[in-house]
N, C-alpha and C positions, 0 to 999 in steps of 0.2 A: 868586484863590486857591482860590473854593469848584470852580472850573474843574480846576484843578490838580488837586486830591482827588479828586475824581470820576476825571479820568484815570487819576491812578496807582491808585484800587482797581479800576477796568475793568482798567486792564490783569497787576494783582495776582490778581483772580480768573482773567482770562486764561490767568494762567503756571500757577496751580493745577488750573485746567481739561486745561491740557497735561500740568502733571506727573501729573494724574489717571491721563489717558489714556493716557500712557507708561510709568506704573505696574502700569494694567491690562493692557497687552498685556507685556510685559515678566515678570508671574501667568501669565498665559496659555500664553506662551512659553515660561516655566519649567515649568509645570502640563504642558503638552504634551510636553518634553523627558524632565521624569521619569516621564510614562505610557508615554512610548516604550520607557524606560530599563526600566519594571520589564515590558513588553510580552515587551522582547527577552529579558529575563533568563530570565523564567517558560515563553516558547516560547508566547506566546501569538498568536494574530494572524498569522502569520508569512507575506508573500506571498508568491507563488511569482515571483521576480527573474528567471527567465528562462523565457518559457512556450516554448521553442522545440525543437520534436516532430524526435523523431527522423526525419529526409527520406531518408538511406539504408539505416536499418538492416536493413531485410529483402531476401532474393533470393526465388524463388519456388521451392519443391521440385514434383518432379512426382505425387508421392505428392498425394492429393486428399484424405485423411485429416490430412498436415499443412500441404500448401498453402504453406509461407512459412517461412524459418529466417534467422536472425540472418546478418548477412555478417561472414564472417573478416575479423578482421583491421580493423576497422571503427572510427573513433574517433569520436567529437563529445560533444558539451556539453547534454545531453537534461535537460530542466525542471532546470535547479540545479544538476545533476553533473554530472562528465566521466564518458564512458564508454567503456570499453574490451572489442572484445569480440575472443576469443582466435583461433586459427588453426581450431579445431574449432566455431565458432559460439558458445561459451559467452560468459557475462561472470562469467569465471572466471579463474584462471592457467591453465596447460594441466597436461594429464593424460597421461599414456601409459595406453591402452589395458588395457594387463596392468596387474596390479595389483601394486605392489612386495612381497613378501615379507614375513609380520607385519604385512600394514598390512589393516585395515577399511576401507570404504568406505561412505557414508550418501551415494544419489542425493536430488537434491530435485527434486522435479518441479511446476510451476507457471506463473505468468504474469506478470503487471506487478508483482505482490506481492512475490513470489518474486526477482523482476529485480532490485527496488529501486529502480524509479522516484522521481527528487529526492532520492536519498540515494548518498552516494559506494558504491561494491562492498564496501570491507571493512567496512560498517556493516548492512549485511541480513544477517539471523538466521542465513543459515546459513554466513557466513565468523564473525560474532562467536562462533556457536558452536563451532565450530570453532578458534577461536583458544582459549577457555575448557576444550578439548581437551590442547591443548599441552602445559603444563605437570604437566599431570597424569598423562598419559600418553602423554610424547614420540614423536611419528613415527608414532603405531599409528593414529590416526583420520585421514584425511580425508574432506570435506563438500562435494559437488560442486554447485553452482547452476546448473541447466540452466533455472532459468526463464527464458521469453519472454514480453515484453507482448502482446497480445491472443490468449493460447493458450488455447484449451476443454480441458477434459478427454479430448474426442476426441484433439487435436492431442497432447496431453501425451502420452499412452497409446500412443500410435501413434507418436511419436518413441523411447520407451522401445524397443518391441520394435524397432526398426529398427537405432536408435542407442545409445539410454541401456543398454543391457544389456553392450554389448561394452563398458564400465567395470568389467564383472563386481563389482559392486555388493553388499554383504552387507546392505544396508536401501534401501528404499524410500517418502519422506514425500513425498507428495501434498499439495500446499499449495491447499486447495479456496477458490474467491471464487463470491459469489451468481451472476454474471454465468457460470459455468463450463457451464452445459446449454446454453447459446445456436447457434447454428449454425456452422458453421465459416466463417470471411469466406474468400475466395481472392483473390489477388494481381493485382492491376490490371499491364500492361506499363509502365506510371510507375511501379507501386512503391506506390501505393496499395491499399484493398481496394475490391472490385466490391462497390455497396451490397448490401445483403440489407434487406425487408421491416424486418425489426428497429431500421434504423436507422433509420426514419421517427417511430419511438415515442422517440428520445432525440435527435432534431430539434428535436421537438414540446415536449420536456421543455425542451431550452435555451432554444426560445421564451419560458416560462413565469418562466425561473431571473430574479427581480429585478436592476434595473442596481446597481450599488454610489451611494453617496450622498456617504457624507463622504471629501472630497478627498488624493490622493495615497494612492491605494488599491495600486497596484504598489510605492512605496516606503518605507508606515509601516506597524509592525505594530499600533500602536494603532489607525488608521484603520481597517483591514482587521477590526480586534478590533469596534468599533462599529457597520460594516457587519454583519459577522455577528447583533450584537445586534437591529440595527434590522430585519432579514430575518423575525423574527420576527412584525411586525406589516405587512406587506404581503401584501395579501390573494391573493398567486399562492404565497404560500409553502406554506400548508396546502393544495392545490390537486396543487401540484410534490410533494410529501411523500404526498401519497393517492394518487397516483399512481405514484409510487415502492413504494410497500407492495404496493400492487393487484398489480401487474409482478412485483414480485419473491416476492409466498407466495405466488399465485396462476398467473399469465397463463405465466408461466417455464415449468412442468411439460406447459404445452401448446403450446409452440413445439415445431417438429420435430428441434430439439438434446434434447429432453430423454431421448431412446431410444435412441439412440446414446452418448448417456453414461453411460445408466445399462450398456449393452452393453460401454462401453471398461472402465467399473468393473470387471463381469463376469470381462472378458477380462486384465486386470491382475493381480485377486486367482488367477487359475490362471495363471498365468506366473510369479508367485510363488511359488505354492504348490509348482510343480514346479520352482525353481531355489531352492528354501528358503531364500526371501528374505523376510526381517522387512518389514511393511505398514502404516501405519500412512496413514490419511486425516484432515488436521486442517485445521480451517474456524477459516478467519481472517475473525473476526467484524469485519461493516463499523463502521466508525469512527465513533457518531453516539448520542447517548443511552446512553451507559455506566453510567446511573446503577443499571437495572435489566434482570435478560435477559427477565423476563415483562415488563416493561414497552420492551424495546429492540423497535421495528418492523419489523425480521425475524426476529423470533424464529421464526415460525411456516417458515422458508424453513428455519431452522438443524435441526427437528425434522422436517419433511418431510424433508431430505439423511441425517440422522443413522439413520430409521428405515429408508430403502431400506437404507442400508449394515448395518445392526444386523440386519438380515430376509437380508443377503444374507453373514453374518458375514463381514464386513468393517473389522477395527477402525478405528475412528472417533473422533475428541476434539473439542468445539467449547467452547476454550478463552475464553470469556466470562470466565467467575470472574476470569483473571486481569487482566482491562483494568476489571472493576468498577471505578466510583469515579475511574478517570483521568480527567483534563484531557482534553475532544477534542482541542483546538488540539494539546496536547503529545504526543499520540499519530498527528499528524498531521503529514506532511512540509510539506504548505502548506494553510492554514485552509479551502482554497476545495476542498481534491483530500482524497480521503478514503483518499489511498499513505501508506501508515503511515513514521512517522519511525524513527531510529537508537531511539530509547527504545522505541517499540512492537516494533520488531523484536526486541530484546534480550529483553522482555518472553516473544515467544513463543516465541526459545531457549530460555530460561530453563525452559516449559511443556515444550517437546519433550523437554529432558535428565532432566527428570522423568518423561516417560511411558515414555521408552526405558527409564530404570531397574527401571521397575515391570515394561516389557510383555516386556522383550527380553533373555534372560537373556547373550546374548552382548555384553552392552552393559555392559561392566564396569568402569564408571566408578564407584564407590559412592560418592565425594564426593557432595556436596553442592554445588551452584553454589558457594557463597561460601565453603567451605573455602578455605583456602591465600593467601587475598588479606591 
């Protein structure tokens, strides 16, 4: 009998032991599903589900100022979106040249930013802008996105006068990123860019950039949220980040892109000035420390661009103020890419239709973003 007892409590603590452990994982599994749940809700974490880079989208121009333009007509599925780029190279709808009759026109000139890199077309700032147009003032504005991913300000500037001007355009917003003084890459016959020096230094960066740790990093955005956190205490991270600083207030102004830029600047604001076209240069602050701008790690890049253009009256915004205080994750299309999301985009329409009111008297919108909603 004392045989018997003994059995059935070994095997009573047994069953207890399993239902322990089925209990725990079961927390776990719950614990896990709703970090997900609230990951997803908040736009936290968010991995980028499809890393796969545009293979055709460039042809090669033979202009050596801008080296490479979007191919008509060109579709594919680039980090997250689909993408469509029109019969004139934009990823836009199309335009007729002439301008229709009572209509405005606001060019945007730019690069991956600008493009919308991981974000569908009508969610980058200057279609959301332009939708927020509509209703206010039916048919009179359109917002043209000529940005191209990896375009300089050289390239940008030197597509305007070529191209961007026969839009006959009544404004001009330069969408400026840290990376814009750098050299101009030229087109490999693959379709690739011929290296430049340059990319030796963010070779060496991706060396440095941490592996990820906790599991299923391409398909949880809590996983990816934790990664992020734990990047903090591996010792290549402050390393990658000093580095990153170094390059960008400092080492940038002394690559041989930085004179030529500041030359296309130059040569922009008098191309404007003699087709009395509204100018407007605004720095889309990189996505990382929002907490403070003397405290953000390029601040010192945003006041060196700010004071060329200010010395060379050139008006200028580096709308920081309004990304203070935001979420990075949610300001970002994917946790690990620092291409700003639908919400950051929106953000800096929202800055632009404000600077226009102030700067541009032809810009005769006097609502208020959120009027009329």
């Amino acid at each position: 009998m004392m045989n018997d007892s003994k059995s059935s409590a070994t095997v009573l603590t047994e069953y207890k032991e399993l239902f322990n452990l089925i209990a725990l994982g079961l927390g776990l599994l719950l614990a896990f599903g709703l970090g997900e749940l609230v990951c997803r809700l908040a736009g936290v974490g968010k991995p980028n589900l499809s890393a796969t880079g545009p293979k055709r989208l460039y042809v090669p121009d033979s202009d050596p100022e801008i080296a490479f333009r979007m191919r008509p007509d060109y579709q594919d599925f680039v980090y997250g979106a689909e993408v469509r780029i029109n019969p004139q190279g934009l990823r836009d709808r199309s335009y007729s040249y002439t301008k229709p009759p009572g209509v405005k026109r606001i060019l945007i000139l730019g690069d991956s930013v600008a493009f919308g890199y991981g974000i569908p077309a009508e969610d980058t700032f200057a279609k959301q802008w332009e939708r927020r147009l509509e209703p206010l003032q039916k048919g009179r504005w359109e917002i043209i996105n000529s940005g191209v991913p990896a375009y300089t300000t050289v390239q940008e500037v030197r597509w305007f006068e070529v191209e961007g001007r026969r839009y006959q355009p009544d404004a001009v917003v330069v969408t400026y990123i840290m990376n814009d003084p750098e050299p101009v890459h030229q087109l490999a016959a693959n379709g690739t860019f011929v290296p430049l020096p340059i990319d030796t230094f963010y070779q060496d960066l991706v060396k440095l950039f941490p592996k990820t740790i906790m599991p299923f990093p391409g398909q949880s955005y809590l996983s990816r949220y934790f990664n992020r956190i734990l990047l903090n205490f591996h010792p290549n991270w402050k390393t990658f980040n000093r580095r990153l600083e170094q390059y960008f207030c400092e080492e940038i102004f002394a690559t041989p892109g930085w004179a030529p830029c500041q030359a296309a600047f130059r040569r922009l604001k008098q191309d404007c000035a003699e087709q009395n076209l509204f100018l407007l240069i605004a720095v889309y602050p990189t996505l990382f420390r929002l907490f403070s701008y003397e405290q953000h790690p390029f601040t010192p890049h945003y006041r060196r661009i700010q004071q060329f253009l200010e010395a060379e009256q050139i008006p200028c915004i580096v709308p920081f103020d309004d990304f203070q205080g935001q979420s990075v994750d949610a300001m970002r299309a994917y946790v690990d890419d620092p291409h700003p999301s639908a919400k950051s985009h929106l953000i800096f329409a929202q800055r632009l239709h404000r600077e226009l009111q102030k700067r541009w008297p032809d810009y005769t919108v006097p609502q208020p973003w959120d009027s009329g909603r």
